[in-house]
PDB file of the backbone (N, CA, C, O) and the ligand in Angstrom, with CONECT records:
HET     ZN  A 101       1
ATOM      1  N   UNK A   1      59.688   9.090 -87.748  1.00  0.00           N
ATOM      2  CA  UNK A   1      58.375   8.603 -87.376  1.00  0.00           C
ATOM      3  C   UNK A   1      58.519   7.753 -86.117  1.00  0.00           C
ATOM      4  O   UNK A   1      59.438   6.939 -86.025  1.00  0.00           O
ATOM      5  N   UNK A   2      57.763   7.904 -85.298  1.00  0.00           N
ATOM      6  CA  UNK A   2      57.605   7.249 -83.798  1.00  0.00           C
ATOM      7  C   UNK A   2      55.992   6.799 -83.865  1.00  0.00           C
ATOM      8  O   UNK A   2      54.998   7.340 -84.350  1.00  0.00           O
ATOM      9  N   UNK A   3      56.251   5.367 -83.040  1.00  0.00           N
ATOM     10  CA  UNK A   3      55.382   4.313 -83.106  1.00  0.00           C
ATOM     11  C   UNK A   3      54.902   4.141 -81.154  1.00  0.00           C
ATOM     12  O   UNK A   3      55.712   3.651 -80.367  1.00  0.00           O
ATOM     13  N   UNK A   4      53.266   4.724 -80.619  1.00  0.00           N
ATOM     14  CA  UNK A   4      53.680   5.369 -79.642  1.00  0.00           C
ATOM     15  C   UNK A   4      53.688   3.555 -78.753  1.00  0.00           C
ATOM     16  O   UNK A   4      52.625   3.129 -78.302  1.00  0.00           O
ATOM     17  N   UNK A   5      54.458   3.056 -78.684  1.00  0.00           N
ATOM     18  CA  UNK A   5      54.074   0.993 -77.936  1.00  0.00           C
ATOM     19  C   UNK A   5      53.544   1.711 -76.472  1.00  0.00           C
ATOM     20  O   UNK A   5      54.002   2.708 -75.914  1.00  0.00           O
ATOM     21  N   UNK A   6      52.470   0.876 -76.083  1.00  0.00           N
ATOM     22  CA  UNK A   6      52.150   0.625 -74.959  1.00  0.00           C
ATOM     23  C   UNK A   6      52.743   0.690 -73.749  1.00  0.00           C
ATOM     24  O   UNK A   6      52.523   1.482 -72.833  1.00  0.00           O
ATOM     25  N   UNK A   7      53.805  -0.541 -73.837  1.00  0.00           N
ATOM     26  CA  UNK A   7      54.579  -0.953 -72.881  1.00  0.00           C
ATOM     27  C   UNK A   7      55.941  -0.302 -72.710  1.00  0.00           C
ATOM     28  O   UNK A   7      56.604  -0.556 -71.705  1.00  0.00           O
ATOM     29  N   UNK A   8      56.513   0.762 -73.911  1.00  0.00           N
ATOM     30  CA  UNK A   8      58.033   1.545 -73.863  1.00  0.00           C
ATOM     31  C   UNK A   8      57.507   2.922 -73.855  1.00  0.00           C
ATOM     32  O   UNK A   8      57.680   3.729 -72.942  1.00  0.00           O
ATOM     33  N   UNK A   9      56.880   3.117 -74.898  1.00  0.00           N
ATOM     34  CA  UNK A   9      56.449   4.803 -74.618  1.00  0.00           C
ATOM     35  C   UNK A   9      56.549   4.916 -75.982  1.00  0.00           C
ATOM     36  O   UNK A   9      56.345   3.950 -76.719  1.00  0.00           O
ATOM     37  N   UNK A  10      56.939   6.354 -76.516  1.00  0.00           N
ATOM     38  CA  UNK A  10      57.206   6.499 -78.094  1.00  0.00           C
ATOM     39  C   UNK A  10      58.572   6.053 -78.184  1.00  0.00           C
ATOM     40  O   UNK A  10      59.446   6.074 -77.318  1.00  0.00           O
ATOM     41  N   UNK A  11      58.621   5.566 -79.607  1.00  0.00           N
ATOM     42  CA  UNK A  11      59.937   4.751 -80.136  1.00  0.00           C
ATOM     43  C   UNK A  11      60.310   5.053 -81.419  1.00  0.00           C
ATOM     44  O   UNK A  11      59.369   5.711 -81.861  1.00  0.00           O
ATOM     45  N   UNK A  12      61.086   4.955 -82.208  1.00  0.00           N
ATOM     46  CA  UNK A  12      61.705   5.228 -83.724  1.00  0.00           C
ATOM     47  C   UNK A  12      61.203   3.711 -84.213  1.00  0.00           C
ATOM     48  O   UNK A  12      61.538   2.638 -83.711  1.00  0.00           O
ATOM     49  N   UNK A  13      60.078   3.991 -85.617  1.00  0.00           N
ATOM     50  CA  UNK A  13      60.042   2.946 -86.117  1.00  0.00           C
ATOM     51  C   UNK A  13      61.327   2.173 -86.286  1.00  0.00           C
ATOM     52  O   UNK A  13      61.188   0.986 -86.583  1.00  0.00           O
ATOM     53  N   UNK A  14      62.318   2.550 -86.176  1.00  0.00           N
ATOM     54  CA  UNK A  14      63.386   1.403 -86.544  1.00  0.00           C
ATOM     55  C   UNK A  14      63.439   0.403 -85.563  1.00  0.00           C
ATOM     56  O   UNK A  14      63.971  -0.647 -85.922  1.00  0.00           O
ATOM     57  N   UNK A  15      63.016   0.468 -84.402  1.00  0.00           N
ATOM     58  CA  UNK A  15      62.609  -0.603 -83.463  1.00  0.00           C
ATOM     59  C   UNK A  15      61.966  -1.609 -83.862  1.00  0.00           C
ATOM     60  O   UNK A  15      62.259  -2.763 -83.551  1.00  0.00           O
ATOM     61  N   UNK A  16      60.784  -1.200 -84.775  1.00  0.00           N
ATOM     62  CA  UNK A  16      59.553  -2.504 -84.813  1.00  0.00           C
ATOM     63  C   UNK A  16      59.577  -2.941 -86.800  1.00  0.00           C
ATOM     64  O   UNK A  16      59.922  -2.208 -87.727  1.00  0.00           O
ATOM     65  N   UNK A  17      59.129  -4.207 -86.834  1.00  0.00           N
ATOM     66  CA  UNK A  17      59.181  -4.588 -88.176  1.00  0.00           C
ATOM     67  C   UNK A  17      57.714  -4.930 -87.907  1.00  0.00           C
ATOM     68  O   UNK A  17      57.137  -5.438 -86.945  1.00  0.00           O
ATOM     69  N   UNK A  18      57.229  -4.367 -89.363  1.00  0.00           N
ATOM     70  CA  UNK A  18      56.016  -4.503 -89.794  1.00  0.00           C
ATOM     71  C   UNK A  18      55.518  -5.674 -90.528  1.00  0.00           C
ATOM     72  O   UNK A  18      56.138  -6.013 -91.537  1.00  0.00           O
ATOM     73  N   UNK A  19      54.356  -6.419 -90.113  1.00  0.00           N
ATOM     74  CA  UNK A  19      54.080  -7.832 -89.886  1.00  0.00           C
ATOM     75  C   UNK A  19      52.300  -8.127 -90.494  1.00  0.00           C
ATOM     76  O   UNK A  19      51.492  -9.016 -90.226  1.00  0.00           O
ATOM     77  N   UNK A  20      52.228  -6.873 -91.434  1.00  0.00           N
ATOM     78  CA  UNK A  20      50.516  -6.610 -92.131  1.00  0.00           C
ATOM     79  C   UNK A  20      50.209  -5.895 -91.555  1.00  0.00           C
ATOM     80  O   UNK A  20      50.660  -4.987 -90.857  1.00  0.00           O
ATOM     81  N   UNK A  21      48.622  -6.637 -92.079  1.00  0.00           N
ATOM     82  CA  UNK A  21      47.177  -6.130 -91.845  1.00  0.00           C
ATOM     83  C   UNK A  21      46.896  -6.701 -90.888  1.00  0.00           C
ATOM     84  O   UNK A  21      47.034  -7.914 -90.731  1.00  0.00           O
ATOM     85  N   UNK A  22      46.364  -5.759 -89.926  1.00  0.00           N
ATOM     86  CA  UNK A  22      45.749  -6.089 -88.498  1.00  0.00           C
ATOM     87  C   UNK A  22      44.512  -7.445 -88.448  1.00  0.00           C
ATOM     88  O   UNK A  22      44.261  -8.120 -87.450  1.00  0.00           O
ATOM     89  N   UNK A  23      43.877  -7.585 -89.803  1.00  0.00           N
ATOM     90  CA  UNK A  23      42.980  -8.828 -90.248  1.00  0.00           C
ATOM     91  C   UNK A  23      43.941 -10.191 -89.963  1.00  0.00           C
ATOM     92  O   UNK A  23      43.341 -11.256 -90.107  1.00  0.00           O
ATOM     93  N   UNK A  24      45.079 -10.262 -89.653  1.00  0.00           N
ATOM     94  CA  UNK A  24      45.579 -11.467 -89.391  1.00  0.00           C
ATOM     95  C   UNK A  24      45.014 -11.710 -88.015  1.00  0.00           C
ATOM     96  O   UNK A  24      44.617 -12.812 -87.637  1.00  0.00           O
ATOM     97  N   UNK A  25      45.005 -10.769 -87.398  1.00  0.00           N
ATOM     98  CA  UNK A  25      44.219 -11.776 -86.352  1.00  0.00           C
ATOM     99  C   UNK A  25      42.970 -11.867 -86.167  1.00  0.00           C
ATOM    100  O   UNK A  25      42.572 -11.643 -85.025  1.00  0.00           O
ATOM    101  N   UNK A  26      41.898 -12.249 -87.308  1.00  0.00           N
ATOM    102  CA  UNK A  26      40.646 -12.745 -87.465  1.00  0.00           C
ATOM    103  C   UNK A  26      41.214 -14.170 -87.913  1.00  0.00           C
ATOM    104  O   UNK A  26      40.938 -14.508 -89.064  1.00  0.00           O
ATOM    105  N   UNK A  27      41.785 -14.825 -87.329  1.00  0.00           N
ATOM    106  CA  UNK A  27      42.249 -16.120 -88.454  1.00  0.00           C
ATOM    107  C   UNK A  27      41.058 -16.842 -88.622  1.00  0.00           C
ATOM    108  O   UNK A  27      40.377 -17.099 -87.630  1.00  0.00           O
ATOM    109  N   UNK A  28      40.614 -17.310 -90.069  1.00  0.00           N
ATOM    110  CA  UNK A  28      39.489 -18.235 -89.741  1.00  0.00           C
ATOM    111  C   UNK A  28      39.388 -19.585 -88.809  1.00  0.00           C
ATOM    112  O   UNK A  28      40.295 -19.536 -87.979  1.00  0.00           O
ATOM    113  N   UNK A  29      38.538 -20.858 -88.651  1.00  0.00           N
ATOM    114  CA  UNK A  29      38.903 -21.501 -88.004  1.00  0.00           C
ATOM    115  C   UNK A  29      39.501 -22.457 -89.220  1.00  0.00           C
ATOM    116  O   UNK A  29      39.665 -22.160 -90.403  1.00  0.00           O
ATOM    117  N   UNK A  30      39.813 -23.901 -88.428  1.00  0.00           N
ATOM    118  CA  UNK A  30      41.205 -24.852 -89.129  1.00  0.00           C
ATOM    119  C   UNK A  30      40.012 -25.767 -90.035  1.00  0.00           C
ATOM    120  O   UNK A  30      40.233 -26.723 -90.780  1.00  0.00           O
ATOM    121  N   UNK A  31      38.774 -25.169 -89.720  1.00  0.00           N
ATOM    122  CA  UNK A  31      37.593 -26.265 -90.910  1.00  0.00           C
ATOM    123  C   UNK A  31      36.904 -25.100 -91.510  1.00  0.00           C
ATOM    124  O   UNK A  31      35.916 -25.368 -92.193  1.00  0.00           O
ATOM    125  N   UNK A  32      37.240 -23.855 -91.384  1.00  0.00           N
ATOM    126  CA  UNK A  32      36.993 -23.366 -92.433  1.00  0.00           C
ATOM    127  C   UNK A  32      36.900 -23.319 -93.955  1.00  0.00           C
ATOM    128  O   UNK A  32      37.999 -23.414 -94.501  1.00  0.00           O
ATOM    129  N   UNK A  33      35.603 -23.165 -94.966  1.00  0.00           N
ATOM    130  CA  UNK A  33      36.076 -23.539 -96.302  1.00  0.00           C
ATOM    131  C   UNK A  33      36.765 -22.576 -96.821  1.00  0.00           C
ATOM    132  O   UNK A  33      36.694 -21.394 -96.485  1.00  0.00           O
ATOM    133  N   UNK A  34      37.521 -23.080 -97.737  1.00  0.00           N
ATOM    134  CA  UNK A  34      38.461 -22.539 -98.483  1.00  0.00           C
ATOM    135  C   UNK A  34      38.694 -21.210 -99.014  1.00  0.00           C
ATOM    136  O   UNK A  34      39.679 -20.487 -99.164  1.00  0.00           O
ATOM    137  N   UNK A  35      37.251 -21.123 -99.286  1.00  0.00           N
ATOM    138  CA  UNK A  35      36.844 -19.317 -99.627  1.00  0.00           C
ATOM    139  C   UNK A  35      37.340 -18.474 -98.816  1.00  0.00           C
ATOM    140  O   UNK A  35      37.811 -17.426 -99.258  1.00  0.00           O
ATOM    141  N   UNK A  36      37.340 -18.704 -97.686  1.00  0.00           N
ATOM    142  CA  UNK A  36      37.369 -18.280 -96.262  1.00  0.00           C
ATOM    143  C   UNK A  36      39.129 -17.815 -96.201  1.00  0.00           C
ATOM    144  O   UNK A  36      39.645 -16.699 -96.147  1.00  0.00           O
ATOM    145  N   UNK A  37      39.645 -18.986 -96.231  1.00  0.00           N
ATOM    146  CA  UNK A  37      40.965 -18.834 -95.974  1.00  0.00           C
ATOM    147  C   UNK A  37      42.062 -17.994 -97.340  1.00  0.00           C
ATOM    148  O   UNK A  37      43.166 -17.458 -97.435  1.00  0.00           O
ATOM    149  N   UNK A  38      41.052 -18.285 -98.069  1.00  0.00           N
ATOM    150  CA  UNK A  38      41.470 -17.920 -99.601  1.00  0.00           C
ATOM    151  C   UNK A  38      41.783 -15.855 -99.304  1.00  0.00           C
ATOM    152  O   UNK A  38      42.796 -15.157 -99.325  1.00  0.00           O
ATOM    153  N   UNK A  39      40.324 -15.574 -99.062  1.00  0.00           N
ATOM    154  CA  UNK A  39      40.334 -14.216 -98.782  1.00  0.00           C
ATOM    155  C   UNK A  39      40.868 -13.667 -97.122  1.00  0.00           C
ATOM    156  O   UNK A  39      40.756 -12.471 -96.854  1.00  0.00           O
ATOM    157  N   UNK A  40      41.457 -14.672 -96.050  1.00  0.00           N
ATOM    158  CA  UNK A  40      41.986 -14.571 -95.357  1.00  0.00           C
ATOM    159  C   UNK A  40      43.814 -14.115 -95.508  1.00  0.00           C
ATOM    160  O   UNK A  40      44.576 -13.354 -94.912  1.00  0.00           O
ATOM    161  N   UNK A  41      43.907 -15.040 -96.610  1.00  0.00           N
ATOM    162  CA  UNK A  41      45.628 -15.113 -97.153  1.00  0.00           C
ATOM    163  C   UNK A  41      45.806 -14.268 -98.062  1.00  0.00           C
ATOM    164  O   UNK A  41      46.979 -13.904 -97.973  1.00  0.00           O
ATOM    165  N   UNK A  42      45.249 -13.699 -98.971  1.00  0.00           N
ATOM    166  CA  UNK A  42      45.013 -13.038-100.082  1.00  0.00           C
ATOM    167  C   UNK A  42      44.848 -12.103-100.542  1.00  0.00           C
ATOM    168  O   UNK A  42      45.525 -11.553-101.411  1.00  0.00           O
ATOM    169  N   UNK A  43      43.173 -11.484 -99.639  1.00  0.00           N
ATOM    170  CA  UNK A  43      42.432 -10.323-100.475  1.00  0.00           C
ATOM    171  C   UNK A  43      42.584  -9.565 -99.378  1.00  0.00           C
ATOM    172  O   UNK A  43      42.074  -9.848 -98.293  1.00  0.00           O
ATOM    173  N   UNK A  44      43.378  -8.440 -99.625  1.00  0.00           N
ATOM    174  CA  UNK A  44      43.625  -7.273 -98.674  1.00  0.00           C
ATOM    175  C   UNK A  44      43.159  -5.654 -99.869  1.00  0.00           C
ATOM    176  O   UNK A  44      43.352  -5.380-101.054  1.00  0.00           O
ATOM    177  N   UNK A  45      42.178  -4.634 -98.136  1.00  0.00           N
ATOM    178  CA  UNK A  45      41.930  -3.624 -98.938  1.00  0.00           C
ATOM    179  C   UNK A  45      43.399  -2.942 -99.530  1.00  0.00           C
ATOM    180  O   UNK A  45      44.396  -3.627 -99.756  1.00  0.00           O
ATOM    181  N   UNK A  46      43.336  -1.667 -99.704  1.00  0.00           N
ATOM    182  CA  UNK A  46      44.491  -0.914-100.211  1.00  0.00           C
ATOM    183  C   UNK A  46      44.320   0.146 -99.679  1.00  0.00           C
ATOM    184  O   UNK A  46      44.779   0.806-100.611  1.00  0.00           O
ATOM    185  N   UNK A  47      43.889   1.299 -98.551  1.00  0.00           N
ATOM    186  CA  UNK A  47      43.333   2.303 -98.409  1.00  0.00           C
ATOM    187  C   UNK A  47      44.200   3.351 -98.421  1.00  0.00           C
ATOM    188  O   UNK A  47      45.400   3.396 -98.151  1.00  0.00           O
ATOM    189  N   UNK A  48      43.109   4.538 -98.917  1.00  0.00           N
ATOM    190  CA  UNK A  48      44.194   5.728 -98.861  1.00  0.00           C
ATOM    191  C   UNK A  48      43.575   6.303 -97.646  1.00  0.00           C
ATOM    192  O   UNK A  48      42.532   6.957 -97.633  1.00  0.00           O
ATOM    193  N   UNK A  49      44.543   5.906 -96.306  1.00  0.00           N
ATOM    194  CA  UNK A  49      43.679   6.725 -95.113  1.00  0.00           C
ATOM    195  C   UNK A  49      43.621   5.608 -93.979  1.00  0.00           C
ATOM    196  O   UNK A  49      44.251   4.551 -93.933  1.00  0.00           O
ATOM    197  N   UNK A  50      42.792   6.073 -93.171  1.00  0.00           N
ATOM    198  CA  UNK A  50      43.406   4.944 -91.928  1.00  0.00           C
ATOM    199  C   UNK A  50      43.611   3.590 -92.292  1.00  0.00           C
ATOM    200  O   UNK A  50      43.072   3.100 -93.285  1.00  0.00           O
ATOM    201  N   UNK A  51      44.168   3.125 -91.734  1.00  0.00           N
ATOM    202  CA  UNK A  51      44.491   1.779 -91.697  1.00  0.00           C
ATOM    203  C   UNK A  51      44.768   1.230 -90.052  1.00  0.00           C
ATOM    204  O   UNK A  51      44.880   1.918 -89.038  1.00  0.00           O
ATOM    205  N   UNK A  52      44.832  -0.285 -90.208  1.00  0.00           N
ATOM    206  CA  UNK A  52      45.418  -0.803 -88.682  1.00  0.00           C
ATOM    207  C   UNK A  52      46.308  -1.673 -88.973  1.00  0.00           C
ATOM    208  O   UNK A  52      46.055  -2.593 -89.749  1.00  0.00           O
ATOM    209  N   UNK A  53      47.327  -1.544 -88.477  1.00  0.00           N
ATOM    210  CA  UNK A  53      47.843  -2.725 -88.868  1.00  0.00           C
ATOM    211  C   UNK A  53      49.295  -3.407 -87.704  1.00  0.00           C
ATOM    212  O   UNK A  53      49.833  -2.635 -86.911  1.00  0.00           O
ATOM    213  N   UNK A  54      49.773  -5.044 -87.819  1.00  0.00           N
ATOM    214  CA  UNK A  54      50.318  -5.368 -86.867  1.00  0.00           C
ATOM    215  C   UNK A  54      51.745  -4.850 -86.840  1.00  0.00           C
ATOM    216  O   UNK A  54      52.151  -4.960 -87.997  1.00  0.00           O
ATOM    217  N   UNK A  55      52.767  -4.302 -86.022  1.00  0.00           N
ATOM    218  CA  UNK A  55      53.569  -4.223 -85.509  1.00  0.00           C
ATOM    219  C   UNK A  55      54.350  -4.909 -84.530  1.00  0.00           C
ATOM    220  O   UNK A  55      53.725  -5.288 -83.540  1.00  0.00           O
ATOM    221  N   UNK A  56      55.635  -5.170 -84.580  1.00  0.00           N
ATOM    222  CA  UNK A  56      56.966  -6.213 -83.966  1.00  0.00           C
ATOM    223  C   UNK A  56      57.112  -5.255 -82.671  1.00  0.00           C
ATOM    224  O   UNK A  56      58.210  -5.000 -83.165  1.00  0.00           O
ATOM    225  N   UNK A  57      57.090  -4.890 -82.115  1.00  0.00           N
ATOM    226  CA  UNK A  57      58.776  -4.224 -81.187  1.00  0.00           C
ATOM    227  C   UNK A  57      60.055  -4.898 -81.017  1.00  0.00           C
ATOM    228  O   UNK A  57      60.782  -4.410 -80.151  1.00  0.00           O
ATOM    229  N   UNK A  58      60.475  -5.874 -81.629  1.00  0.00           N
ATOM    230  CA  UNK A  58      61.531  -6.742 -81.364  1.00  0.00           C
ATOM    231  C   UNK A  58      62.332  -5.884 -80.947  1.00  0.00           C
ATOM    232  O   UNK A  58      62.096  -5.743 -79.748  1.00  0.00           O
ATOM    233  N   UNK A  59      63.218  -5.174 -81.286  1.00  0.00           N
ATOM    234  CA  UNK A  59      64.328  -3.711 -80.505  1.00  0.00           C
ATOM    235  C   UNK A  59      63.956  -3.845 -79.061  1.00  0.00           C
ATOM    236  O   UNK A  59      64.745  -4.064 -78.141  1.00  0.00           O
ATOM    237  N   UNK A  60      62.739  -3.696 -78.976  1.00  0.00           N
ATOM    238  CA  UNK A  60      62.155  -3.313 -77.382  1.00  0.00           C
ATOM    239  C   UNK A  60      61.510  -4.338 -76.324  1.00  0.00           C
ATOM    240  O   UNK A  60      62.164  -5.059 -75.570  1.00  0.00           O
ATOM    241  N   UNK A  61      60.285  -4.279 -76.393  1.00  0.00           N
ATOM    242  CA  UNK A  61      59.709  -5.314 -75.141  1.00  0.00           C
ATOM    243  C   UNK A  61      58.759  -6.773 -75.706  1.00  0.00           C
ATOM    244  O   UNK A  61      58.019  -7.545 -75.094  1.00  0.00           O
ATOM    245  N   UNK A  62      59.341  -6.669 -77.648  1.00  0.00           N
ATOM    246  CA  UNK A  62      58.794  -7.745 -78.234  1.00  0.00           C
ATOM    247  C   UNK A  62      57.509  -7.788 -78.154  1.00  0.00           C
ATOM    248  O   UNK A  62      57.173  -8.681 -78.932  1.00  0.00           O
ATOM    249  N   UNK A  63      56.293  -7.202 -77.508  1.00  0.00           N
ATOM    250  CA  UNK A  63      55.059  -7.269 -78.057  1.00  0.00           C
ATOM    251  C   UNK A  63      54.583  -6.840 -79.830  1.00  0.00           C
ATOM    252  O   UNK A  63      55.157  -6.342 -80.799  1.00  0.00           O
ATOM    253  N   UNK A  64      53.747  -7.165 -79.639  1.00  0.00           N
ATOM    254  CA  UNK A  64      53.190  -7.289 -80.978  1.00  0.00           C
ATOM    255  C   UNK A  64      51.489  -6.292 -80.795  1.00  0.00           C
ATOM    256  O   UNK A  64      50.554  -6.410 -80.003  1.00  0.00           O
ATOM    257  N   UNK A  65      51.701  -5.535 -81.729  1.00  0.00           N
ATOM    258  CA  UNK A  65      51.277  -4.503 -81.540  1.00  0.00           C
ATOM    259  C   UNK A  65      49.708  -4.149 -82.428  1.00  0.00           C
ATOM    260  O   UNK A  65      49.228  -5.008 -83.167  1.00  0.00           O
ATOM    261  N   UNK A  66      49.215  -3.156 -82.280  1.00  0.00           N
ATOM    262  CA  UNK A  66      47.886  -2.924 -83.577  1.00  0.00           C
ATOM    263  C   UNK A  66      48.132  -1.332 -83.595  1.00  0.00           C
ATOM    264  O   UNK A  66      48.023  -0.513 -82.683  1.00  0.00           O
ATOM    265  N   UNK A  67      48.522  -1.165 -85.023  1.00  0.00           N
ATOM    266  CA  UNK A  67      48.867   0.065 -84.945  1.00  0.00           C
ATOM    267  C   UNK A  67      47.912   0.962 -85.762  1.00  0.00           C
ATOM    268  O   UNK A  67      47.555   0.460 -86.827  1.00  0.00           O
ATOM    269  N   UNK A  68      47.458   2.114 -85.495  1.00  0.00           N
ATOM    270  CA  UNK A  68      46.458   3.053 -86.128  1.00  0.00           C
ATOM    271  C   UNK A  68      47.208   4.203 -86.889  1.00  0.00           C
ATOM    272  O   UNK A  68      47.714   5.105 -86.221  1.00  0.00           O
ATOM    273  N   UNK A  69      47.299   4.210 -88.229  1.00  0.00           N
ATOM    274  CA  UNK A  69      48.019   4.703 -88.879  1.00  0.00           C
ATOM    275  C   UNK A  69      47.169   5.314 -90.122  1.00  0.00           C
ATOM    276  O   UNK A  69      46.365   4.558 -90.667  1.00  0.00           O
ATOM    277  N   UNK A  70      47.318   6.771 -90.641  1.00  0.00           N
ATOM    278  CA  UNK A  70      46.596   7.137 -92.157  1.00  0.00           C
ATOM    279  C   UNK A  70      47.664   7.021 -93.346  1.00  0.00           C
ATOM    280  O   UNK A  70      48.520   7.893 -93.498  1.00  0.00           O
ATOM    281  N   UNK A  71      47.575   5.956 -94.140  1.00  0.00           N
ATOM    282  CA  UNK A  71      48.431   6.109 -95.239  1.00  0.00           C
ATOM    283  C   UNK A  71      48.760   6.841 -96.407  1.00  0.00           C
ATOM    284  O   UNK A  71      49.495   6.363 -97.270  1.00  0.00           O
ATOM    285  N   UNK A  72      48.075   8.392 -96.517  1.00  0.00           N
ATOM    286  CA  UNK A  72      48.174   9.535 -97.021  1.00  0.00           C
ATOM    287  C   UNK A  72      48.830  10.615 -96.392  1.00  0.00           C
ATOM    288  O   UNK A  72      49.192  11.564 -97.088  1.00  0.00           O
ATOM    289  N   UNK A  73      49.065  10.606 -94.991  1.00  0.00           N
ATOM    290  CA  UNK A  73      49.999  11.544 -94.420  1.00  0.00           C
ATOM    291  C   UNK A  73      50.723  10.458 -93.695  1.00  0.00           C
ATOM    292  O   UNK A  73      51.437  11.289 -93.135  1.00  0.00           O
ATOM    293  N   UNK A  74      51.130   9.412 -93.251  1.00  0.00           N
ATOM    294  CA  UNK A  74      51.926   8.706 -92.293  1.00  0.00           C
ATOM    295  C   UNK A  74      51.830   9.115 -91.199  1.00  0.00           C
ATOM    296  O   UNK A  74      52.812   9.066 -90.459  1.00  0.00           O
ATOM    297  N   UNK A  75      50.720   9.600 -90.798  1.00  0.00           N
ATOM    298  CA  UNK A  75      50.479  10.528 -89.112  1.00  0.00           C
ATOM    299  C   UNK A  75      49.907   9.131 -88.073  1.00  0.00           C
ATOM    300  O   UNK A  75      48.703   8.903 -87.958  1.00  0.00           O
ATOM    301  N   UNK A  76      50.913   8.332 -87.412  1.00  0.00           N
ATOM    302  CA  UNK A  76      50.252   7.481 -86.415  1.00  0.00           C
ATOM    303  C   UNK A  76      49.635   7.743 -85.604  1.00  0.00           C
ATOM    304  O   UNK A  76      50.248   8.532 -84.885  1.00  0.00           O
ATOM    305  N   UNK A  77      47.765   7.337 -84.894  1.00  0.00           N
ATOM    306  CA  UNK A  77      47.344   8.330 -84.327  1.00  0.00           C
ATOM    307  C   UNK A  77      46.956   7.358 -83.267  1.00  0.00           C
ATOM    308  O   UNK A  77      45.955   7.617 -82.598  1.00  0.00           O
ATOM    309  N   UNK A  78      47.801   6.000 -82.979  1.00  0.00           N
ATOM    310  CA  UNK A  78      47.554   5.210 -81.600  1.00  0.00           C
ATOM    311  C   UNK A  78      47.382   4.049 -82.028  1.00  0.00           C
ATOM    312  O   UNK A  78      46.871   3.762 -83.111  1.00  0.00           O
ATOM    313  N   UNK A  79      48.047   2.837 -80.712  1.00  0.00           N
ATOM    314  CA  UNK A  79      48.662   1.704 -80.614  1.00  0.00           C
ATOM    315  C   UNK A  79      48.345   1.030 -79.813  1.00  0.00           C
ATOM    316  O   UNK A  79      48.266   1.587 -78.718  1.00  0.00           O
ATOM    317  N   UNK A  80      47.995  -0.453 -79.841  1.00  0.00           N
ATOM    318  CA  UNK A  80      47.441  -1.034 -78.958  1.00  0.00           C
ATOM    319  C   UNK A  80      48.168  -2.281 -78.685  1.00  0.00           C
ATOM    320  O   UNK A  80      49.114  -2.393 -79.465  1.00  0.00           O
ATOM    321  N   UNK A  81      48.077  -3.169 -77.933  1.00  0.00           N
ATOM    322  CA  UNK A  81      48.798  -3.785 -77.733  1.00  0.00           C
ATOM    323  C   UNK A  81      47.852  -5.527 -78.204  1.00  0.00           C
ATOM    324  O   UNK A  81      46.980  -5.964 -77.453  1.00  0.00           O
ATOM    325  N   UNK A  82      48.116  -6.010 -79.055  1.00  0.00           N
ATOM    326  CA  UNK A  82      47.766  -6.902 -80.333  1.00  0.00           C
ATOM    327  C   UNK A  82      46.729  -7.780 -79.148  1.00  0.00           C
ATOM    328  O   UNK A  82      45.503  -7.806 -79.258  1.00  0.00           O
ATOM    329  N   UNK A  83      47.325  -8.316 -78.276  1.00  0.00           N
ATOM    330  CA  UNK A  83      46.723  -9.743 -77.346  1.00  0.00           C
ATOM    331  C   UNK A  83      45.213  -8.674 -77.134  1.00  0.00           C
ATOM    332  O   UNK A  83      44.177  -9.144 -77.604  1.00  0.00           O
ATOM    333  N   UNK A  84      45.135  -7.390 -76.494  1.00  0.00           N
ATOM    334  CA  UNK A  84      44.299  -6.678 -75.639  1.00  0.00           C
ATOM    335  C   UNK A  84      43.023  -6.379 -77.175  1.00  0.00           C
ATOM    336  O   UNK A  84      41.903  -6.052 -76.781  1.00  0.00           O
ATOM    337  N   UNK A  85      43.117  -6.439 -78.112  1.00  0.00           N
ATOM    338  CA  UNK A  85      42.378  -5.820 -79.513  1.00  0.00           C
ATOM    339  C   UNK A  85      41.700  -7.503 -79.827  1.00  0.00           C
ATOM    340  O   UNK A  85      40.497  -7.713 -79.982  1.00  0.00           O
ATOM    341  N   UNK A  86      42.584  -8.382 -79.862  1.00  0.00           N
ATOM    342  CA  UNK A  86      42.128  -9.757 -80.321  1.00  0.00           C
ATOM    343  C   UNK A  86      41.246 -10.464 -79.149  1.00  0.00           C
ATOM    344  O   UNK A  86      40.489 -11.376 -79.479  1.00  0.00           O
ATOM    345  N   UNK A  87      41.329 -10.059 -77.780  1.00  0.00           N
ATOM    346  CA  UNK A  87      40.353 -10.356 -76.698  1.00  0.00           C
ATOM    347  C   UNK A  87      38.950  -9.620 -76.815  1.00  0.00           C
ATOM    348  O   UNK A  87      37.779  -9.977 -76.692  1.00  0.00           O
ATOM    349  N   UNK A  88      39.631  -8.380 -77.123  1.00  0.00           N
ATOM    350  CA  UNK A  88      37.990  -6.958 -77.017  1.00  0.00           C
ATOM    351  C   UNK A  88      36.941  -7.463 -77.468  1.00  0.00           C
ATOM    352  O   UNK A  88      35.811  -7.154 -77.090  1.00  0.00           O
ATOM    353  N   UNK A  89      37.307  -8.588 -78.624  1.00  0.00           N
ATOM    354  CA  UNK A  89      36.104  -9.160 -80.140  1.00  0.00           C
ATOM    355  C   UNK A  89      36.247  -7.916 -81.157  1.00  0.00           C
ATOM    356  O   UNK A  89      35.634  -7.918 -82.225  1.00  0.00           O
TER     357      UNK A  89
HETATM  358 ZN    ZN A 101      57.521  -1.869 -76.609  1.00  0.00          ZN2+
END
């Protein structure tokens, strides 16, 4: 399986360590109530089928990644680069 990074090209997942759900970077804010942070730390879907989620490249150019992935076939179908997805809104 190849993970296609932005910044290297396609790579062998053994390059990158997987780091969640792409929802980590909605962090709530630091006065957020508790509920908030509760289901921030906590309550994750389970899907059978796309998903997004964050990626390492440490092996490679160390970005941190948003990866588009279906978890019923493992077919990655595109990668973004984490800073550029958390600016978009
Ligand atoms: Zn890279």
């Amino acid at each position: 399986m190849q993970i296609p990074c932005p910044l290297c090209g396609p790579r062998d997942i053994r390059e990158f360590t997987y780091k969640g759900h792409a929802t980590y970077l909605d962090r709530p804010a630091e006065d957020a109530a508790p509920e908030a942070w509760h289901a921030y730390l906590h309550l994750r879907d389970n899907p059978a089928g796309a998903t997004r989620d964050l990626w390492y490249h440490g092996a490679g150019c160390t970005a941190w990644l948003v990866v588009e992935r279906d978890t019923a076939t493992h077919a990655v179908t595109g990668a973004r680069l984490a800073r550029e997805v958390k600016h978009a809104g």
